[in-house]
MMTF fields as JSON, N, C-alpha, C and O atoms, coordinates in Angstrom:
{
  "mmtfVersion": "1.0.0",
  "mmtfProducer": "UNKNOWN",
  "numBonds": 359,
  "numAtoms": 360,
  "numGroups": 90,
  "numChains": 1,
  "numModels": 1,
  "chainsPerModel": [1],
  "groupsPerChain": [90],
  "chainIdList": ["A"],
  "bondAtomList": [4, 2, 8, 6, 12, 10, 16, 14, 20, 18, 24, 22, 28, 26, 32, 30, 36, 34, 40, 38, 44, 42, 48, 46, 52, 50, 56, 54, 60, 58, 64, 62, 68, 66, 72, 70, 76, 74, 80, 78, 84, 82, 88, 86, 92, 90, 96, 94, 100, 98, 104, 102, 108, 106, 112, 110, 116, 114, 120, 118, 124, 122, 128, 126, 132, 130, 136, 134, 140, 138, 144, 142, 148, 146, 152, 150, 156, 154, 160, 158, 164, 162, 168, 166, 172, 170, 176, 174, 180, 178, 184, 182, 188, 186, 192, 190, 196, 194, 200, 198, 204, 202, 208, 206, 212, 210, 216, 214, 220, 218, 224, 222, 228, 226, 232, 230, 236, 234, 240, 238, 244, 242, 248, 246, 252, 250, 256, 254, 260, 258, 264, 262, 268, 266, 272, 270, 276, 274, 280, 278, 284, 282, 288, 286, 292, 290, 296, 294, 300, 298, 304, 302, 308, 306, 312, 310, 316, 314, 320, 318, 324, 322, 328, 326, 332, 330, 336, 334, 340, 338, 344, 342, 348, 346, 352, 350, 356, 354],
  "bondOrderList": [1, 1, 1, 1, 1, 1, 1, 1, 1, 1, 1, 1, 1, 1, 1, 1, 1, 1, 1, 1, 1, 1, 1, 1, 1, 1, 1, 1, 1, 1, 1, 1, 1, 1, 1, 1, 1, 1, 1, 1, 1, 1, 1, 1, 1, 1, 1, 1, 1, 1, 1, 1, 1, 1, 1, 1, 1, 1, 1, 1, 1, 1, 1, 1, 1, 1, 1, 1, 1, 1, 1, 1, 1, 1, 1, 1, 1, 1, 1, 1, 1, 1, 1, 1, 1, 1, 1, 1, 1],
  "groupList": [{"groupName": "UNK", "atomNameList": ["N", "CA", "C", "O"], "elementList": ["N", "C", "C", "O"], "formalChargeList": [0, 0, 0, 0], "bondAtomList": [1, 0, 2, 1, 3, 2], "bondOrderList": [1, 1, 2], "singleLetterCode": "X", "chemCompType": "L-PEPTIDE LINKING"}],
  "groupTypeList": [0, 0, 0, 0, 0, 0, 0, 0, 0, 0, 0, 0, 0, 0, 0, 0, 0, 0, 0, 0, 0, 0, 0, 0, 0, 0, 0, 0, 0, 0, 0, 0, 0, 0, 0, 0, 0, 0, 0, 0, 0, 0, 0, 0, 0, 0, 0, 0, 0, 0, 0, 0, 0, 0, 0, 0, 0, 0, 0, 0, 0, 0, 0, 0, 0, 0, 0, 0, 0, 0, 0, 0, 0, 0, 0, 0, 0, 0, 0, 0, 0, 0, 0, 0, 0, 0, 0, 0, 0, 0],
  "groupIdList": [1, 2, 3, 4, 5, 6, 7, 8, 9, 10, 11, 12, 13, 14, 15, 16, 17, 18, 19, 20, 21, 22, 23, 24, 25, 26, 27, 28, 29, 30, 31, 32, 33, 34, 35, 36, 37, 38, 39, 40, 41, 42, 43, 44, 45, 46, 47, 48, 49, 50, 51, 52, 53, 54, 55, 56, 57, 58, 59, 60, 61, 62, 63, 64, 65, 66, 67, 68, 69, 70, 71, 72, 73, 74, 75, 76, 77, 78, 79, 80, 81, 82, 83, 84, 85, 86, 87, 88, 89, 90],
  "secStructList": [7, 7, 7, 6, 6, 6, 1, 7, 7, 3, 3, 3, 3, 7, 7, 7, 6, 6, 1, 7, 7, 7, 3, 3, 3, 3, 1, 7, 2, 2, 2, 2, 2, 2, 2, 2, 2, 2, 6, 7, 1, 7, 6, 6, 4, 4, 4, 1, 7, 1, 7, 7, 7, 7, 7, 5, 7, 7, 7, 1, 1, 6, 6, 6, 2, 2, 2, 2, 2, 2, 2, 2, 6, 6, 1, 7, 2, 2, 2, 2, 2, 2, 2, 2, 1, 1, 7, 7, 7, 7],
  "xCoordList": [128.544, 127.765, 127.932, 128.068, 127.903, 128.116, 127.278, 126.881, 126.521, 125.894, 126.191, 127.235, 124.647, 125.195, 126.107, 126.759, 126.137, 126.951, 128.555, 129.367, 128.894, 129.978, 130.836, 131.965, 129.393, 130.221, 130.691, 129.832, 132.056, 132.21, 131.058, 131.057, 130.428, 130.035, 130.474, 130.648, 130.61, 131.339, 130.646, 129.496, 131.02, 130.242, 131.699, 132.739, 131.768, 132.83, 132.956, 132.146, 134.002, 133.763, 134.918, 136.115, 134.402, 135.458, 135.61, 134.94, 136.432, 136.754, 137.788, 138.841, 136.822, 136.061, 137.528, 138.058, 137.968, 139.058, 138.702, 139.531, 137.083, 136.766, 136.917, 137.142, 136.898, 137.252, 135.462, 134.964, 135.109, 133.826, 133.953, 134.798, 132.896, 132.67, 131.687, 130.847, 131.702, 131.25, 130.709, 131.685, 129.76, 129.168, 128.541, 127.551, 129.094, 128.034, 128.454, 129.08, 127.987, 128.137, 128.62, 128.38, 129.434, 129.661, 130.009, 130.324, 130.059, 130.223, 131.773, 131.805, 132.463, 133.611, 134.551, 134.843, 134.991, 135.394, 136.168, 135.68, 137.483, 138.39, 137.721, 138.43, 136.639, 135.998, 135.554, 135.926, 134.401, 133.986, 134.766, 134.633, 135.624, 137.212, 137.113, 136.751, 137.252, 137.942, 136.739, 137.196, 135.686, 134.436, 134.4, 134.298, 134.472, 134.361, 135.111, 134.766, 136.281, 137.586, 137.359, 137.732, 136.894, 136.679, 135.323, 135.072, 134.706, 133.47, 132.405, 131.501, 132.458, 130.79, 130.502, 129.977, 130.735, 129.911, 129.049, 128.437, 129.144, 128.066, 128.237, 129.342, 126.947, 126.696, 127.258, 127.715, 127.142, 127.894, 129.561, 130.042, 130.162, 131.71, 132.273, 133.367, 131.171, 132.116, 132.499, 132.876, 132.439, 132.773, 133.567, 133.716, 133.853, 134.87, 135.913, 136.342, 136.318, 137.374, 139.07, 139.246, 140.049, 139.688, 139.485, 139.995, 138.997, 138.253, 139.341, 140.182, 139.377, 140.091, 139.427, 138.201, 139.787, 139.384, 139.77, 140.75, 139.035, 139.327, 139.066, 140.043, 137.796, 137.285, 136.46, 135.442, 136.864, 135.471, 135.759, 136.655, 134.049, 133.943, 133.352, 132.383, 133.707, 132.91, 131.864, 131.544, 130.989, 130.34, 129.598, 129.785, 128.776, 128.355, 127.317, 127.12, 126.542, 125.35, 125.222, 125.856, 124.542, 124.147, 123.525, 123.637, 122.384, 121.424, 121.829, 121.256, 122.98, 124.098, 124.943, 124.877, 125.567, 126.189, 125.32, 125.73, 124.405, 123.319, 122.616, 121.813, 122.612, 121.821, 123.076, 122.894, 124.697, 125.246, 125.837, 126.482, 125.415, 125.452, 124.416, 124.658, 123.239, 122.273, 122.198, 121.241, 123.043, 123.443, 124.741, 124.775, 125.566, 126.729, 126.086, 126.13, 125.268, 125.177, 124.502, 124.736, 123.678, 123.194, 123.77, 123.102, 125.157, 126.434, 126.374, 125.82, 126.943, 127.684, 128.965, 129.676, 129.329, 131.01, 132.135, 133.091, 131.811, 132.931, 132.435, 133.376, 131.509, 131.184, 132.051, 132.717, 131.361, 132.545, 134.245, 134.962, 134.56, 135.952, 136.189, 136.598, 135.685, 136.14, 136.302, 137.258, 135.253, 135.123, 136.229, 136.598, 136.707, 137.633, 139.12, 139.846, 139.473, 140.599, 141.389, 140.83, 142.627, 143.443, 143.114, 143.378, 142.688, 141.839, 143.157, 143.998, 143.186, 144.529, 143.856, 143.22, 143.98, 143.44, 144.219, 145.362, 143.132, 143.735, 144.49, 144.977],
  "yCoordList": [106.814, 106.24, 107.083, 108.306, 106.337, 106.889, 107.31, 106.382, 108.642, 109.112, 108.435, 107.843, 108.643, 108.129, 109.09, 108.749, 110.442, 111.633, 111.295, 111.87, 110.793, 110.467, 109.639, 109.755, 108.263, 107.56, 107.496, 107.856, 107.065, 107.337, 106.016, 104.821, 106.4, 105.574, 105.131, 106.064, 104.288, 104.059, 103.482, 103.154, 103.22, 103.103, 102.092, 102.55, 101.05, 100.462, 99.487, 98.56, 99.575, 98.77, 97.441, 97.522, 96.622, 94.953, 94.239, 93.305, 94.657, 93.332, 91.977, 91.954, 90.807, 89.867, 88.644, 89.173, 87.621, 86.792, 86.401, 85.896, 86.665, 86.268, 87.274, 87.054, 88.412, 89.925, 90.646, 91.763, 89.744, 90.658, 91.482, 91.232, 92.934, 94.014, 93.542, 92.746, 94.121, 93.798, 95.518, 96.163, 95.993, 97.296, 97.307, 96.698, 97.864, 97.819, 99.075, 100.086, 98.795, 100.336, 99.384, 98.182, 99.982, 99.877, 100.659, 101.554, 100.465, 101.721, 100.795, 100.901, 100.255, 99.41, 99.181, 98.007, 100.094, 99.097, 98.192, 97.066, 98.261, 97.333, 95.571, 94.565, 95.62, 94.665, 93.825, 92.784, 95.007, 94.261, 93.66, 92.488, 94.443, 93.793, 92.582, 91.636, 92.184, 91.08, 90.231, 89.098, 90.129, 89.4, 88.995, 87.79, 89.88, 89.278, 88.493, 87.328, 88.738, 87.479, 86.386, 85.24, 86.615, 85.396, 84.338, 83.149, 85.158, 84.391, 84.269, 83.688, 85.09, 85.884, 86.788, 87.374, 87.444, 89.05, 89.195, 90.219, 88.011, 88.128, 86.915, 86.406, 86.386, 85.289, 85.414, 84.459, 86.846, 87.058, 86.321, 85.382, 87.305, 87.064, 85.776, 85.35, 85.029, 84.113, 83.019, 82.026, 83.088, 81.939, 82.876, 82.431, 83.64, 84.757, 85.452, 86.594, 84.279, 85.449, 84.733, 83.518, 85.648, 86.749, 87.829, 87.713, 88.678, 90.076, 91.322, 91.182, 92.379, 93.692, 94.792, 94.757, 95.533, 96.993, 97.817, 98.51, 97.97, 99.109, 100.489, 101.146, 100.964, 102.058, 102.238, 101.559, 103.327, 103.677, 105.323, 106.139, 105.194, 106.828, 107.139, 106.49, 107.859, 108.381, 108.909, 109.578, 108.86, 109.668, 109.708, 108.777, 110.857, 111.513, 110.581, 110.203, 110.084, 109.212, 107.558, 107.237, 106.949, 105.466, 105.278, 104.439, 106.621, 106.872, 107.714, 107.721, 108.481, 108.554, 107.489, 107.371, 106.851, 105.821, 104.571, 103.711, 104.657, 103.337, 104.372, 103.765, 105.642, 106.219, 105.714, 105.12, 106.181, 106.381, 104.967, 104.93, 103.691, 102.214, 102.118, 101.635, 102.721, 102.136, 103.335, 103.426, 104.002, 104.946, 104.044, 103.786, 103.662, 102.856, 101.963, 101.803, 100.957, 99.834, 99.811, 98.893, 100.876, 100.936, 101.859, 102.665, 101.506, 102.127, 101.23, 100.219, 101.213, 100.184, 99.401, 100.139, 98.36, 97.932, 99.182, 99.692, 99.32, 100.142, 101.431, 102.205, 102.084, 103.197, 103.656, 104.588, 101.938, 101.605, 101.629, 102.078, 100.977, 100.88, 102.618, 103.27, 102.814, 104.689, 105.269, 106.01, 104.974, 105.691, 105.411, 105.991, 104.36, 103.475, 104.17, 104.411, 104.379, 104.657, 106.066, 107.021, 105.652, 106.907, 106.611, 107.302, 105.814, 105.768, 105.193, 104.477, 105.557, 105.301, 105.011, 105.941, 104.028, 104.081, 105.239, 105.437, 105.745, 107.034, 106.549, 107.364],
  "zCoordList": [209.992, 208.903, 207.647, 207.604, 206.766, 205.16, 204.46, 203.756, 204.142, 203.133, 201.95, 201.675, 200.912, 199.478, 198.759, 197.772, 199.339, 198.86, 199.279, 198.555, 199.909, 200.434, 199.611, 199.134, 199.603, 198.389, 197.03, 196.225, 196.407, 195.293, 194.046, 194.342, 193.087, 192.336, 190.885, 190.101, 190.569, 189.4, 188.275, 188.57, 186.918, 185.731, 185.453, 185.926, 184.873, 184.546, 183.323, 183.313, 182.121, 181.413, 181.394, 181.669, 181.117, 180.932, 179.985, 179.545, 179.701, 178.574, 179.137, 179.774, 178.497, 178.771, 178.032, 177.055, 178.291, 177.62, 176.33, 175.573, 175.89, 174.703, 174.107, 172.916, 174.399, 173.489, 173.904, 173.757, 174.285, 174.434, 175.467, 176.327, 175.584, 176.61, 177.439, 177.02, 179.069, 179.857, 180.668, 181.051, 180.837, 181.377, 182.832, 183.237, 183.268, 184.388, 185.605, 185.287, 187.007, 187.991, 188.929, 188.818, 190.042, 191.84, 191.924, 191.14, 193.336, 194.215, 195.548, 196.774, 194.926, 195.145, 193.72, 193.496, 192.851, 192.068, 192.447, 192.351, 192.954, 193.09, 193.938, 193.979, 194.363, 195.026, 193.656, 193.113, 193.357, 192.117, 191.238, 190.885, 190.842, 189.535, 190.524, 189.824, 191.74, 192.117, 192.326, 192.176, 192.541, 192.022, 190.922, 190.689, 190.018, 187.866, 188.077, 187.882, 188.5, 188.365, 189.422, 189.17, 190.341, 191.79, 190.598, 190.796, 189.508, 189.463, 189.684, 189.082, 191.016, 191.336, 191.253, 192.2, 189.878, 190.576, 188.961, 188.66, 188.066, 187.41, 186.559, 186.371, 185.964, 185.156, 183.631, 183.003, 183.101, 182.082, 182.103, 181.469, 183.211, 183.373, 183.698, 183.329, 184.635, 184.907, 184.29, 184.913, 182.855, 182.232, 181.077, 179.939, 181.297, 180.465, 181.003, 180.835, 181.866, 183.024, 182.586, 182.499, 182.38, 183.69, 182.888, 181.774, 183.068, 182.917, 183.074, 183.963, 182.371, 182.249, 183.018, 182.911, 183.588, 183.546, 182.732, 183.005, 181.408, 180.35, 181.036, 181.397, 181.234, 181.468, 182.43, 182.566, 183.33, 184.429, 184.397, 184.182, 184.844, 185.553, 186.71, 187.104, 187.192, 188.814, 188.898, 187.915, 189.944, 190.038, 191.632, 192.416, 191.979, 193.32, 193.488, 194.643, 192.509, 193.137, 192.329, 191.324, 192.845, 192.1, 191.128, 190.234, 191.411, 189.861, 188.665, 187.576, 189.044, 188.164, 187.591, 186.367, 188.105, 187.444, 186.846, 186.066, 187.244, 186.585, 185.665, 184.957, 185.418, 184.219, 183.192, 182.13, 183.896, 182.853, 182.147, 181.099, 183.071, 182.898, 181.555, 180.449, 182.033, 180.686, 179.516, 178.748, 179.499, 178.239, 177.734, 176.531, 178.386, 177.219, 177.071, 175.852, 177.606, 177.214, 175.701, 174.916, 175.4, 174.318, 172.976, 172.327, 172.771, 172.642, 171.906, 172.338, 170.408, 169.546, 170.116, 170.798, 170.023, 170.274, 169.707, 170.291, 168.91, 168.275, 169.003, 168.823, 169.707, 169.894, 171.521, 171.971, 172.091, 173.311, 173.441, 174.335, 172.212, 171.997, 172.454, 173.414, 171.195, 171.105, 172.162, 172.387, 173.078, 174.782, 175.656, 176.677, 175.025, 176.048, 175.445, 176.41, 174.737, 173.419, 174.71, 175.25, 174.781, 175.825, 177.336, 178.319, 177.284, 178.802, 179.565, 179.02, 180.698, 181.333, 182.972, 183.468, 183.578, 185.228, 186.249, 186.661, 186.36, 187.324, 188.572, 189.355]
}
């Protein structure tokens, strides 16, 4: 069985076919990426797909990545862009 320490958690940003950004956390990215695009993995996306992975970051816990979910979200667009700018998928 899997500790939450075990698991990796993620903070992730998307841009959206309309050009818009999309914010949010898992603890799956590659599942999730394939949810935004399947259509279910949120009401925002699914009428904006298919969807990018610009930017993510890791982290040791969930309440880490959902602190650091509701710190970008309240991020300008352009403040996001910037964050995103060099970002390369590891």
């Amino acid at each position: 069985m899997k500790t939450e320490n075990q698991n990796k958690n993620y903070t992730y940003i998307l841009k959206c076919s309309d050009g818009s950004l999309y914010c949010g956390w898992t603890n799956d990215l590659e599942k999730r990426l394939s949810a935004h695009n399947a259509g279910t993995a949120s009401k925002y996306t699914r009428t904006r797909r298919p969807v990018e992975l610009i930017y993510f970051e890791e982290f040791q816990t969930k309440q880490e990545a959902m602190s650091r979910e509701f710190r970008i979200k309240k991020l300008t667009r352009a403040e996001k862009l910037r964050l995103t700018e060099g970002f390369s998928q590891r």
